[in-house]
PDB file with SEQRES, HELIX, SHEET and CRYST1 records, atoms N, CA, C and O in Angstrom:
SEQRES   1 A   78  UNK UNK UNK UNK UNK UNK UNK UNK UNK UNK UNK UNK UNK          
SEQRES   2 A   78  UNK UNK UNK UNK UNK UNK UNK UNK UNK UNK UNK UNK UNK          
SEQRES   3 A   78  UNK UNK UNK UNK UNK UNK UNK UNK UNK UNK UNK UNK UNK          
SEQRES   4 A   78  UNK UNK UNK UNK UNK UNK UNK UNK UNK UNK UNK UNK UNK          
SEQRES   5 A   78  UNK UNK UNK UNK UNK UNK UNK UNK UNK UNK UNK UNK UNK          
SEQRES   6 A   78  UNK UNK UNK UNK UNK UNK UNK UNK UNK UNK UNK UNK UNK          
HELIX    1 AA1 UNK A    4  UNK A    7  1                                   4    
HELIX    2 AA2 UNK A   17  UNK A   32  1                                  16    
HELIX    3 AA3 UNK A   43  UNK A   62  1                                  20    
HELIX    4 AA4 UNK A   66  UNK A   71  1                                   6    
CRYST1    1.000    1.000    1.000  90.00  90.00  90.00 P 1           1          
ATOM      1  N   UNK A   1       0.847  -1.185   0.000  1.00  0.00           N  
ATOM      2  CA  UNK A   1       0.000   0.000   0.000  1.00  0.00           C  
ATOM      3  C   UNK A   1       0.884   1.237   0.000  1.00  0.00           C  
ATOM      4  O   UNK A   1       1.768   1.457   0.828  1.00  0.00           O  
ATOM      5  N   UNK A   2       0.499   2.132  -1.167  1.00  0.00           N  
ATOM      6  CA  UNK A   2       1.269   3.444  -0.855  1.00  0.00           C  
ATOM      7  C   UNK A   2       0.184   4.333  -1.000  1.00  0.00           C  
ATOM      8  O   UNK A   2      -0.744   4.490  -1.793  1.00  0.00           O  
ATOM      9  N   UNK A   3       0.817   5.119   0.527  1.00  0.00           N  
ATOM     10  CA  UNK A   3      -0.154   6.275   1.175  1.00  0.00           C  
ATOM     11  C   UNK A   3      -0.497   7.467  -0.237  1.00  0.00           C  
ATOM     12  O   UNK A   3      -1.617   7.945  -0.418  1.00  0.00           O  
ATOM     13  N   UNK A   4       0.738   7.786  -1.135  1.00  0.00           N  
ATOM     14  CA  UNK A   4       0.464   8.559  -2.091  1.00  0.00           C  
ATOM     15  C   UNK A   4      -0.566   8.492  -3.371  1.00  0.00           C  
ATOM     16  O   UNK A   4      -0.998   9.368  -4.121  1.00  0.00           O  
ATOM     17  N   UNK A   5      -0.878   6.336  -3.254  1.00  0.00           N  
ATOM     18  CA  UNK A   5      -1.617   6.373  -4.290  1.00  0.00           C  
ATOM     19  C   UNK A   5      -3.019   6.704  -4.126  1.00  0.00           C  
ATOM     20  O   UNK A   5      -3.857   6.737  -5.027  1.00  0.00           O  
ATOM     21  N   UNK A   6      -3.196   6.943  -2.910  1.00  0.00           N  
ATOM     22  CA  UNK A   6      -4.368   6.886  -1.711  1.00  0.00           C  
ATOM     23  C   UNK A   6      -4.476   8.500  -1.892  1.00  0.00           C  
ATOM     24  O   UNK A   6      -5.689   8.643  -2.039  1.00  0.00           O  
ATOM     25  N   UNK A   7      -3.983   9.600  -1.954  1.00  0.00           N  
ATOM     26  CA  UNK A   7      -4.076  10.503  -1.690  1.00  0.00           C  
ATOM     27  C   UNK A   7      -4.546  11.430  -2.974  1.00  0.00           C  
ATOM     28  O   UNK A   7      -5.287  12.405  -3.103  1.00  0.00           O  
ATOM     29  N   UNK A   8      -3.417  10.309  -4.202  1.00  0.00           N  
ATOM     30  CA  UNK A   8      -4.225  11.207  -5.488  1.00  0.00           C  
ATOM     31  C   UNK A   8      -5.139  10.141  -6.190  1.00  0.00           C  
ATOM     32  O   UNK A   8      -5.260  10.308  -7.403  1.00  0.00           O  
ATOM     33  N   UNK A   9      -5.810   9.067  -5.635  1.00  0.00           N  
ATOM     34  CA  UNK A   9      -6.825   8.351  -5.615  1.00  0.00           C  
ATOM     35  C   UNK A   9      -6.438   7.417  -7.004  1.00  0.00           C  
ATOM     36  O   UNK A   9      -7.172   7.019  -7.908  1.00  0.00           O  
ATOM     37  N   UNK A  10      -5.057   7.253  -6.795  1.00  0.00           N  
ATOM     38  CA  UNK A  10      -4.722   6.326  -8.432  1.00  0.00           C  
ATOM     39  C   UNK A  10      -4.390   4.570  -7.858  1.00  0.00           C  
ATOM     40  O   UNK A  10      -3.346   3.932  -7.994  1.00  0.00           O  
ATOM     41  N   UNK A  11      -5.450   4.221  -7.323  1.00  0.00           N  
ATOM     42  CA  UNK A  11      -5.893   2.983  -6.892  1.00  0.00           C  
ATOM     43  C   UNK A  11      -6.806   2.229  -7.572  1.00  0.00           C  
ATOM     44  O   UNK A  11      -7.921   2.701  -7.798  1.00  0.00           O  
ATOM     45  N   UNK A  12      -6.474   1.000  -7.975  1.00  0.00           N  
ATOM     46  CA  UNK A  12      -8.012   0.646  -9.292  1.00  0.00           C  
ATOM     47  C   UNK A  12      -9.097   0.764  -8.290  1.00  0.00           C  
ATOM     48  O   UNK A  12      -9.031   0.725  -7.062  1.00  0.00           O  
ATOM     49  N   UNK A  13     -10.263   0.942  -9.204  1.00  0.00           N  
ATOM     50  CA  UNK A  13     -11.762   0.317  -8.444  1.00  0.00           C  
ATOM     51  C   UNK A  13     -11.910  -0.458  -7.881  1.00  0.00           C  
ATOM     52  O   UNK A  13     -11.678  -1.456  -8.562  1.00  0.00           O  
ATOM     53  N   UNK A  14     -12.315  -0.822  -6.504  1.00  0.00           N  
ATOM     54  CA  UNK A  14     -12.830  -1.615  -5.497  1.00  0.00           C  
ATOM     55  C   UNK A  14     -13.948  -1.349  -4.818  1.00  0.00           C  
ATOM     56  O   UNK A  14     -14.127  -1.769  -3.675  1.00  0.00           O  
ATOM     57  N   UNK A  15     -14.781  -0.641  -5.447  1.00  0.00           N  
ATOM     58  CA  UNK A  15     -16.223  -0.917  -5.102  1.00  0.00           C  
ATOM     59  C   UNK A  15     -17.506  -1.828  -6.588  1.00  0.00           C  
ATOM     60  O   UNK A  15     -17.739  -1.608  -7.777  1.00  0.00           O  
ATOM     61  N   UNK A  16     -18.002  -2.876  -5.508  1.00  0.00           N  
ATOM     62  CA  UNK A  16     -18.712  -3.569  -6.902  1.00  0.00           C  
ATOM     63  C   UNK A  16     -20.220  -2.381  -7.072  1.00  0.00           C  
ATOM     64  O   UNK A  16     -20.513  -1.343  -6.478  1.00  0.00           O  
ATOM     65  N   UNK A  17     -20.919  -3.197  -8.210  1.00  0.00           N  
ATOM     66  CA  UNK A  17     -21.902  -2.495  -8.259  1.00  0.00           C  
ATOM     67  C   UNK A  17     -23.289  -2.154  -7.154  1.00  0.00           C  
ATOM     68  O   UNK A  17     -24.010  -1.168  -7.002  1.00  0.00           O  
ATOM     69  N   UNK A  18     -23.218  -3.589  -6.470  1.00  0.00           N  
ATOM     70  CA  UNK A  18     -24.709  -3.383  -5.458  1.00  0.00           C  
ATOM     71  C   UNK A  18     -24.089  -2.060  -4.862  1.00  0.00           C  
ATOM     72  O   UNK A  18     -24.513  -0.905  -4.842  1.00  0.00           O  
ATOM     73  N   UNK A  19     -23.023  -2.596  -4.421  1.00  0.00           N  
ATOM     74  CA  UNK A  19     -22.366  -1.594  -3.292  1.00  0.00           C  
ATOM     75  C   UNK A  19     -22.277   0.119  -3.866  1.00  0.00           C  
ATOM     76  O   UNK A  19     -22.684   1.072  -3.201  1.00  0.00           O  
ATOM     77  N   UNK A  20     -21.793   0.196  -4.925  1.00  0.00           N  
ATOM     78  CA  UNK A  20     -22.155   1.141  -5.493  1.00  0.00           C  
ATOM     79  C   UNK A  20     -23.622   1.809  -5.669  1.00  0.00           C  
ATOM     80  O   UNK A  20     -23.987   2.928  -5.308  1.00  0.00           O  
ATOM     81  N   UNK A  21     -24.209   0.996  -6.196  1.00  0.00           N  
ATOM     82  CA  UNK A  21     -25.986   1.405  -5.601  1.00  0.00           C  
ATOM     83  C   UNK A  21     -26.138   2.197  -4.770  1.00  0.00           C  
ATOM     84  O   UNK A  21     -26.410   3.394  -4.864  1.00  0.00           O  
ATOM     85  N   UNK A  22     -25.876   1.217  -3.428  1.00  0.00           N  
ATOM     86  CA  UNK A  22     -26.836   1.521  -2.414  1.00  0.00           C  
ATOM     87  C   UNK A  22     -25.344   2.911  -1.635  1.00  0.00           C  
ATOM     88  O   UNK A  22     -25.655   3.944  -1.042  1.00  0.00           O  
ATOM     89  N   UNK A  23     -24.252   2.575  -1.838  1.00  0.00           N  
ATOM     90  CA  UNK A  23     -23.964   3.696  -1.291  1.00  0.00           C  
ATOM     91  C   UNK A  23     -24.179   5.540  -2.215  1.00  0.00           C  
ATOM     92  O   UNK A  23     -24.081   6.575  -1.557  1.00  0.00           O  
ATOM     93  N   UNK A  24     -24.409   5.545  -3.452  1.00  0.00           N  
ATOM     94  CA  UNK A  24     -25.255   6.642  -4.320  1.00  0.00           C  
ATOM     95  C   UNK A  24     -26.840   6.650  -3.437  1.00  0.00           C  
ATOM     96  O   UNK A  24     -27.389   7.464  -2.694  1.00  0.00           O  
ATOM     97  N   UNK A  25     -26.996   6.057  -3.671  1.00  0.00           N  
ATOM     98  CA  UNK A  25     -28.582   6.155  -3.333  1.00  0.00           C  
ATOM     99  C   UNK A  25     -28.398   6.348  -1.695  1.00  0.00           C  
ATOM    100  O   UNK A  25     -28.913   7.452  -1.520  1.00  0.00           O  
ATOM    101  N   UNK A  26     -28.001   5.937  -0.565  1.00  0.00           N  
ATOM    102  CA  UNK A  26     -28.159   6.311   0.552  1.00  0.00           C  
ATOM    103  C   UNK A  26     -26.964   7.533   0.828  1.00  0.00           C  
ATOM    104  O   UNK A  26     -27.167   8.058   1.923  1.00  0.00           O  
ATOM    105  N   UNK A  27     -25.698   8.150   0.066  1.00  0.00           N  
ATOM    106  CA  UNK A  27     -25.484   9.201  -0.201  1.00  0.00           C  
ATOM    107  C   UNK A  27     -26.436  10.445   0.081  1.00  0.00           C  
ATOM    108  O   UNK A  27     -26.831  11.088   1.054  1.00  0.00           O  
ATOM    109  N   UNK A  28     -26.617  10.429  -1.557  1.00  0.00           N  
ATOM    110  CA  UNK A  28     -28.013  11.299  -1.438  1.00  0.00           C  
ATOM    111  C   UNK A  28     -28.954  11.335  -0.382  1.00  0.00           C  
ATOM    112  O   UNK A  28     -29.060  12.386   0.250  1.00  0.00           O  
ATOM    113  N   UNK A  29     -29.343  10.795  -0.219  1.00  0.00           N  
ATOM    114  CA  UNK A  29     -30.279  10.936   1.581  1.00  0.00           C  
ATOM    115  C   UNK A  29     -29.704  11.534   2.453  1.00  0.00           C  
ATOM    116  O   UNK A  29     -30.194  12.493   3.048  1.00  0.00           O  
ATOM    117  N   UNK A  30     -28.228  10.911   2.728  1.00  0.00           N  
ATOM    118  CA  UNK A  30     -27.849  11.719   3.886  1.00  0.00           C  
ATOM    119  C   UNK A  30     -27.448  12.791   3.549  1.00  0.00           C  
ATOM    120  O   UNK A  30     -27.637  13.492   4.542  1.00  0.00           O  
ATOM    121  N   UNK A  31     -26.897  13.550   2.593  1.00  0.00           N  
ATOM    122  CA  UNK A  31     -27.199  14.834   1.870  1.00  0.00           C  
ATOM    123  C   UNK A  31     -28.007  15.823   2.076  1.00  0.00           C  
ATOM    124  O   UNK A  31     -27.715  17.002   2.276  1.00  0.00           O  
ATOM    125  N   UNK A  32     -29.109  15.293   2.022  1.00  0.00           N  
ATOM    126  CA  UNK A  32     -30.336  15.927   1.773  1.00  0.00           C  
ATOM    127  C   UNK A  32     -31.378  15.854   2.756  1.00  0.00           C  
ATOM    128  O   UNK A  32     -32.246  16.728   2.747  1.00  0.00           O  
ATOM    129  N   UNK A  33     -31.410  14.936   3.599  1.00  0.00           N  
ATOM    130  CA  UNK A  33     -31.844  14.864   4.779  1.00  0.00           C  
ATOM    131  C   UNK A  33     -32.005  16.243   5.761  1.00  0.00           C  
ATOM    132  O   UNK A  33     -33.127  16.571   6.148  1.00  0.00           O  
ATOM    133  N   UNK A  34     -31.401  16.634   5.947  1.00  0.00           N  
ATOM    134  CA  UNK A  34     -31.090  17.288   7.106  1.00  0.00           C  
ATOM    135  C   UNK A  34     -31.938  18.837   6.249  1.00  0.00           C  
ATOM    136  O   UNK A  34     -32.616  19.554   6.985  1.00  0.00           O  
ATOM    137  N   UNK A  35     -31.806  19.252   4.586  1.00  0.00           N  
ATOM    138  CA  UNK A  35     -32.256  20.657   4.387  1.00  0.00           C  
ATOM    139  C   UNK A  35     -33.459  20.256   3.917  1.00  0.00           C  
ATOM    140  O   UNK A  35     -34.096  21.309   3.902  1.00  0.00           O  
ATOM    141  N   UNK A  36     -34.404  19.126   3.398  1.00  0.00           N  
ATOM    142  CA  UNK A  36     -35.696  19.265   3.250  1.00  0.00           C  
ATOM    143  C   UNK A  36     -36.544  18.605   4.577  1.00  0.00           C  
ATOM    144  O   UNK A  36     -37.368  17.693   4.635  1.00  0.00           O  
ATOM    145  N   UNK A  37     -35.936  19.524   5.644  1.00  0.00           N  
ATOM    146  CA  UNK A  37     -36.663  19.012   6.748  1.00  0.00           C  
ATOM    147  C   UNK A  37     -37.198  17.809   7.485  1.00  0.00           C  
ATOM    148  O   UNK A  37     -37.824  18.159   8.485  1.00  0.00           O  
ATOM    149  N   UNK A  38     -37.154  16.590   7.322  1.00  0.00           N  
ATOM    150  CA  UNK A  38     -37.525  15.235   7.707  1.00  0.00           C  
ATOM    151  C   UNK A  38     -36.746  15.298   8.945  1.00  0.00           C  
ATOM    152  O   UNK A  38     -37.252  14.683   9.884  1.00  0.00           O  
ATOM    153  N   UNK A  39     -35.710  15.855   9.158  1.00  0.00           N  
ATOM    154  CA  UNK A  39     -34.982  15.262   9.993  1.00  0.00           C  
ATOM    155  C   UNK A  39     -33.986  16.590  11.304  1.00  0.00           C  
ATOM    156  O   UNK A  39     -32.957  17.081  10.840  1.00  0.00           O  
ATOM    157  N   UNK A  40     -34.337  16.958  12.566  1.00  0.00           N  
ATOM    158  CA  UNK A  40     -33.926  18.376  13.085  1.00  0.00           C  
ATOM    159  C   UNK A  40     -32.621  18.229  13.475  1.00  0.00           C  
ATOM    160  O   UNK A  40     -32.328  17.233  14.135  1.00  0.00           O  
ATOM    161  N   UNK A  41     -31.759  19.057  13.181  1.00  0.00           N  
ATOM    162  CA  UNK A  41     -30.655  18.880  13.518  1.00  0.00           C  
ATOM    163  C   UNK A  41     -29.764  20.048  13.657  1.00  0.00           C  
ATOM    164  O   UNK A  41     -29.914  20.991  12.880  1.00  0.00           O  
ATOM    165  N   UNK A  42     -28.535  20.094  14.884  1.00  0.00           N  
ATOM    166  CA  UNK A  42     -28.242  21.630  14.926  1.00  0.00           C  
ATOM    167  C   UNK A  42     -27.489  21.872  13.542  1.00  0.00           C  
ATOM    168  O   UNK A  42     -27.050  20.999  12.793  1.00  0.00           O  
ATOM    169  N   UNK A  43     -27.445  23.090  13.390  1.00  0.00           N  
ATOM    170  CA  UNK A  43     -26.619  23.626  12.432  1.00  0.00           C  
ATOM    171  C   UNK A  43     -25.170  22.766  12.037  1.00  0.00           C  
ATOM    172  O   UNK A  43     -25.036  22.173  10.967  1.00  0.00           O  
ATOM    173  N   UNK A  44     -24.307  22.807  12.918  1.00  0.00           N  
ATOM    174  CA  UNK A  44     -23.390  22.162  12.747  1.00  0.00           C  
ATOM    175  C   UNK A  44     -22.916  20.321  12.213  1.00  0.00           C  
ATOM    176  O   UNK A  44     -21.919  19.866  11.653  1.00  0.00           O  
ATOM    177  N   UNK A  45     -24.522  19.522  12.863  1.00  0.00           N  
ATOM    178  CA  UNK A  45     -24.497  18.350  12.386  1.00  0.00           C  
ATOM    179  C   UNK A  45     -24.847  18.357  11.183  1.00  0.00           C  
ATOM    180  O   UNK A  45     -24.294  17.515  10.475  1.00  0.00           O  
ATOM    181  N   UNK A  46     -26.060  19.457  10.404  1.00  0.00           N  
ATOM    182  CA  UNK A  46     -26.710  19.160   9.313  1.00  0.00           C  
ATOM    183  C   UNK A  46     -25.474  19.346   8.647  1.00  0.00           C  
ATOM    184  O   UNK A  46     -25.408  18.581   7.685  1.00  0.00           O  
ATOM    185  N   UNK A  47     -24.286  20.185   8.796  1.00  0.00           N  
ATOM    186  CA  UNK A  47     -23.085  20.142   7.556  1.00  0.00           C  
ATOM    187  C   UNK A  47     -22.175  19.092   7.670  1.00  0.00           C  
ATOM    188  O   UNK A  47     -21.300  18.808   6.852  1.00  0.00           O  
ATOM    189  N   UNK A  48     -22.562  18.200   9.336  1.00  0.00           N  
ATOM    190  CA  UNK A  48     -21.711  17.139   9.219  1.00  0.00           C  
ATOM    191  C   UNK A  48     -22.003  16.291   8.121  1.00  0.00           C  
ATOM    192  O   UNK A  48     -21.445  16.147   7.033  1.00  0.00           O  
ATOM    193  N   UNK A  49     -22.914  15.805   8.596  1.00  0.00           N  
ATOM    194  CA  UNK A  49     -23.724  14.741   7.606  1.00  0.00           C  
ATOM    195  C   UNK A  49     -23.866  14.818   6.099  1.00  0.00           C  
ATOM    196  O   UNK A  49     -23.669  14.011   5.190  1.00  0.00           O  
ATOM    197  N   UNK A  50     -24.381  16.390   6.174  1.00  0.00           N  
ATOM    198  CA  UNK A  50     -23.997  16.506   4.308  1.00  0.00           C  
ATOM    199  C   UNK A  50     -22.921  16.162   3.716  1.00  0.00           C  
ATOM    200  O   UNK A  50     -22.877  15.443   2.718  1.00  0.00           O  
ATOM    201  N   UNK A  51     -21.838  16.720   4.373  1.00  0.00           N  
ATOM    202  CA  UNK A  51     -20.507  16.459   3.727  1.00  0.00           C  
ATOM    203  C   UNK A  51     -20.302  14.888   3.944  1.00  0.00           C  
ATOM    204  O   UNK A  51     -20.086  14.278   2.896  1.00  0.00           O  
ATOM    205  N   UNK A  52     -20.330  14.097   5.153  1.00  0.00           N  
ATOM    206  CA  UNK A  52     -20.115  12.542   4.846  1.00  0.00           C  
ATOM    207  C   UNK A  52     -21.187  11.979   3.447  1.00  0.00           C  
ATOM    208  O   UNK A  52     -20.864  11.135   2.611  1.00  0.00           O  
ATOM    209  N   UNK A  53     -22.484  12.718   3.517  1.00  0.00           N  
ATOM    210  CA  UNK A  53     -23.457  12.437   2.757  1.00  0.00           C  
ATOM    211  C   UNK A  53     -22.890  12.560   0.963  1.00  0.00           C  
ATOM    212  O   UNK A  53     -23.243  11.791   0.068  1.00  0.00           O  
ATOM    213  N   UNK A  54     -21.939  13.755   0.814  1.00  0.00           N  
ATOM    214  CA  UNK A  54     -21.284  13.617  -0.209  1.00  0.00           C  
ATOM    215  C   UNK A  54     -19.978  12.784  -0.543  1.00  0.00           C  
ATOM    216  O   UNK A  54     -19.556  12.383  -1.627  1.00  0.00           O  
ATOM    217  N   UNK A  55     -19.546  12.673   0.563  1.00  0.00           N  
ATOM    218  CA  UNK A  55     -18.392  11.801   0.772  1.00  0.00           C  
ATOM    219  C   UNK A  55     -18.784  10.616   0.276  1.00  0.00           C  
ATOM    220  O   UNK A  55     -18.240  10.137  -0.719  1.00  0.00           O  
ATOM    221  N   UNK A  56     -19.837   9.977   0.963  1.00  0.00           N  
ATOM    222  CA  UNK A  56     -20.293   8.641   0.277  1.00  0.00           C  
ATOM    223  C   UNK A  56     -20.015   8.574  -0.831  1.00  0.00           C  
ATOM    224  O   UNK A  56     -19.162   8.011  -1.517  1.00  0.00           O  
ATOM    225  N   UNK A  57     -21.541   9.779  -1.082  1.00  0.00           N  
ATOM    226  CA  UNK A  57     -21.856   9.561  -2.608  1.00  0.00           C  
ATOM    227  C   UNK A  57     -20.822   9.252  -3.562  1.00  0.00           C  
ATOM    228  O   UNK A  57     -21.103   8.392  -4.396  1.00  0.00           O  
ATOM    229  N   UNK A  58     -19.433   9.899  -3.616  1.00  0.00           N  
ATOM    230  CA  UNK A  58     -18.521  10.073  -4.581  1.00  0.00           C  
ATOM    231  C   UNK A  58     -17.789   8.811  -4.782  1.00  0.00           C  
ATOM    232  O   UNK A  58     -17.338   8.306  -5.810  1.00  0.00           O  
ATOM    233  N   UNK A  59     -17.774   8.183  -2.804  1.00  0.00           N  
ATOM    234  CA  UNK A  59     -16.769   6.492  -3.291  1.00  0.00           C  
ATOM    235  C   UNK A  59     -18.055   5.647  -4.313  1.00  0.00           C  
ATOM    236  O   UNK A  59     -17.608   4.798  -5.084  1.00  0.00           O  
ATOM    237  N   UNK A  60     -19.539   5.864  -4.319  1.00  0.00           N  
ATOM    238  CA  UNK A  60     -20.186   5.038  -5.174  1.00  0.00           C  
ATOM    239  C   UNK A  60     -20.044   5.511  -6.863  1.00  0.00           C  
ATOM    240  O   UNK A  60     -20.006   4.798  -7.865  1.00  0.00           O  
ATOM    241  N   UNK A  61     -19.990   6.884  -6.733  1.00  0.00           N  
ATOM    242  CA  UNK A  61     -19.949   6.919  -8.281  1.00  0.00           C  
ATOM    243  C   UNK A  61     -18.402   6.725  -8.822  1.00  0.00           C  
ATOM    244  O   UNK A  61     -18.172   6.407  -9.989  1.00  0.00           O  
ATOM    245  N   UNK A  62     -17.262   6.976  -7.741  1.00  0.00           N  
ATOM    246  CA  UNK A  62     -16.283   6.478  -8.471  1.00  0.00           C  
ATOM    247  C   UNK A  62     -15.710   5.503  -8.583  1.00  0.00           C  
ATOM    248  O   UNK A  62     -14.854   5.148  -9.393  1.00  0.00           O  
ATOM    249  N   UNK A  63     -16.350   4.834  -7.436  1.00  0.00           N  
ATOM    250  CA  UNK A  63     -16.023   3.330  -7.707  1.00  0.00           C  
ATOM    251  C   UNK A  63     -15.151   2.930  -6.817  1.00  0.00           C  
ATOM    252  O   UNK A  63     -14.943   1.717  -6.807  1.00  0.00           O  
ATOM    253  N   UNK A  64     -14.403   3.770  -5.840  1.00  0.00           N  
ATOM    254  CA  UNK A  64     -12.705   3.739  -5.343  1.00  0.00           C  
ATOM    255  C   UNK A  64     -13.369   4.109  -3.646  1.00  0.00           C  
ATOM    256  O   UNK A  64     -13.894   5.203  -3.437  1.00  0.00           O  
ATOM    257  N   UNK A  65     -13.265   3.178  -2.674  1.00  0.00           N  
ATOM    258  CA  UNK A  65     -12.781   3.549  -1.499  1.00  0.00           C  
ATOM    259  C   UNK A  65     -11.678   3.551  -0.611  1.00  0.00           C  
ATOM    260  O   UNK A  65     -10.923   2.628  -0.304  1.00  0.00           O  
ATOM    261  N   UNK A  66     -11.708   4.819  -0.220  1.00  0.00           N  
ATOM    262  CA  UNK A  66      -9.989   4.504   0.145  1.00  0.00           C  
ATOM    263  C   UNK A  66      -9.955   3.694   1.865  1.00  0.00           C  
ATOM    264  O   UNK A  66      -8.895   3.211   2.264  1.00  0.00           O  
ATOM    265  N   UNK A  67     -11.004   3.654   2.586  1.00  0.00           N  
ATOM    266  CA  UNK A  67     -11.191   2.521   3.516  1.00  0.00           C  
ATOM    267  C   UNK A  67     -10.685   1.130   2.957  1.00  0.00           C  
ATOM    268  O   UNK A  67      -9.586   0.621   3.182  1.00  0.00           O  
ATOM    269  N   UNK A  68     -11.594   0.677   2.271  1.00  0.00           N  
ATOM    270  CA  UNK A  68     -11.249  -0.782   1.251  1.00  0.00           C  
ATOM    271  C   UNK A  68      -9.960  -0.470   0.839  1.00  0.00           C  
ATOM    272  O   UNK A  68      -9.139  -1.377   0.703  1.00  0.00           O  
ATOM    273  N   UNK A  69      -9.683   0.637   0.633  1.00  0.00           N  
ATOM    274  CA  UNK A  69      -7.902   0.352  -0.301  1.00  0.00           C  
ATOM    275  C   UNK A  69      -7.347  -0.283   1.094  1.00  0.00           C  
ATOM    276  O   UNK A  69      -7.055  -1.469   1.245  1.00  0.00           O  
ATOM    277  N   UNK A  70      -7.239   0.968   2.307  1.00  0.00           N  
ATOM    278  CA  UNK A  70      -6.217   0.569   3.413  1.00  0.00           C  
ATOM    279  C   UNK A  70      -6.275  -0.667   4.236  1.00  0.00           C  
ATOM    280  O   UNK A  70      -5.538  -0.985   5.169  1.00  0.00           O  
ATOM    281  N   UNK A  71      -7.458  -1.418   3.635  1.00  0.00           N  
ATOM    282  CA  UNK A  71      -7.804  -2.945   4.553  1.00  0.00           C  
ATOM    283  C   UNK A  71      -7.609  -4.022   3.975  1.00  0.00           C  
ATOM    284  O   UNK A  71      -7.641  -5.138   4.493  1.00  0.00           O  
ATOM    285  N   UNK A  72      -7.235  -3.555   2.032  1.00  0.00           N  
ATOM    286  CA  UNK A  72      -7.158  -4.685   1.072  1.00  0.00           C  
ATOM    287  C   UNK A  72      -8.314  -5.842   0.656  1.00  0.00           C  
ATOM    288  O   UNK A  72      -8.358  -7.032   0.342  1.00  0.00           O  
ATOM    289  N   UNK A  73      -9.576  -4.247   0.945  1.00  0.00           N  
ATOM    290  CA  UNK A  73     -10.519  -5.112   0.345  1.00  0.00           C  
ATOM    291  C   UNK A  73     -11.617  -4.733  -0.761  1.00  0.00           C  
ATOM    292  O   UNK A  73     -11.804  -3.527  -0.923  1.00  0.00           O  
ATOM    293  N   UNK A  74     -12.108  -5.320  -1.272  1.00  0.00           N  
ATOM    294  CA  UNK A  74     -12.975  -5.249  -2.581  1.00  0.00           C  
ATOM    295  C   UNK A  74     -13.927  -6.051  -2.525  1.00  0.00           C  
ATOM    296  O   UNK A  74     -13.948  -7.268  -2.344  1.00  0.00           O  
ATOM    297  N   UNK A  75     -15.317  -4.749  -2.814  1.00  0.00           N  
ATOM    298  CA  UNK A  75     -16.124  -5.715  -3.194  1.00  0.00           C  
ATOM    299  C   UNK A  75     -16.693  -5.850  -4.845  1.00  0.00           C  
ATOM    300  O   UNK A  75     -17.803  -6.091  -5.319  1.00  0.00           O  
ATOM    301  N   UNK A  76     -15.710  -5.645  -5.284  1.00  0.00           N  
ATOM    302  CA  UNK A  76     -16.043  -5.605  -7.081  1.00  0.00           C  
ATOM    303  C   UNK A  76     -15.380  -6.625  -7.569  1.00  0.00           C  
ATOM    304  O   UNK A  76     -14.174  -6.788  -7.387  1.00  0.00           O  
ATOM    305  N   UNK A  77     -16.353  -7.638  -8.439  1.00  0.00           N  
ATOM    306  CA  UNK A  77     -16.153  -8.612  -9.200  1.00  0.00           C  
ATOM    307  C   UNK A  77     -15.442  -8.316 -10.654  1.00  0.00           C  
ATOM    308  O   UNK A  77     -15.861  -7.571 -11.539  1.00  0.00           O  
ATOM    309  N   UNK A  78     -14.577  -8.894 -10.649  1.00  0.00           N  
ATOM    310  CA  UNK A  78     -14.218  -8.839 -12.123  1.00  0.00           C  
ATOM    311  C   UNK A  78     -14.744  -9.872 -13.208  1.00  0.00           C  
ATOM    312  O   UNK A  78     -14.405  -9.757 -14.385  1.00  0.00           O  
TER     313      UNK A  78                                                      
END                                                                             
């Protein structure tokens, strides 16, 4: 494992597709949760959550988590 490939994210894909799914799709929720009201929260958590909420989102659409990189694991089938 090198920390640098981790940093400019030049690690192959290791997320499969379910996983990809459901982390886009529950992304978005936690995103969005907190500003169309469903859910009360102070100021400061609603930007927590958004930002993990985008954080998600991005390891599903790009395919690459860098958790799974540092544990040597994958859930994408080749």
């Amino acid at each position: 494992m090198q920390v640098s490939r981790l940093i400019t994210y030049r690690f192959d894909p290791n997320v499969g597709n379910p996983d990809r799914v459901f982390r886009i799709l529950s992304g978005v929720a936690l995103a969005a949760l907190p500003w169309i009201g469903l859910v009360s929260l102070p100021g400061w958590a609603a930007i927590a959550m958004t930002i993990f909420g985008i954080a998600w989102l991005l390891t599903g659409v790009l395919g690459r988590c860098g958790m799974y990189y540092l544990f040597g694991m994958s859930t994408r089938r080749d």
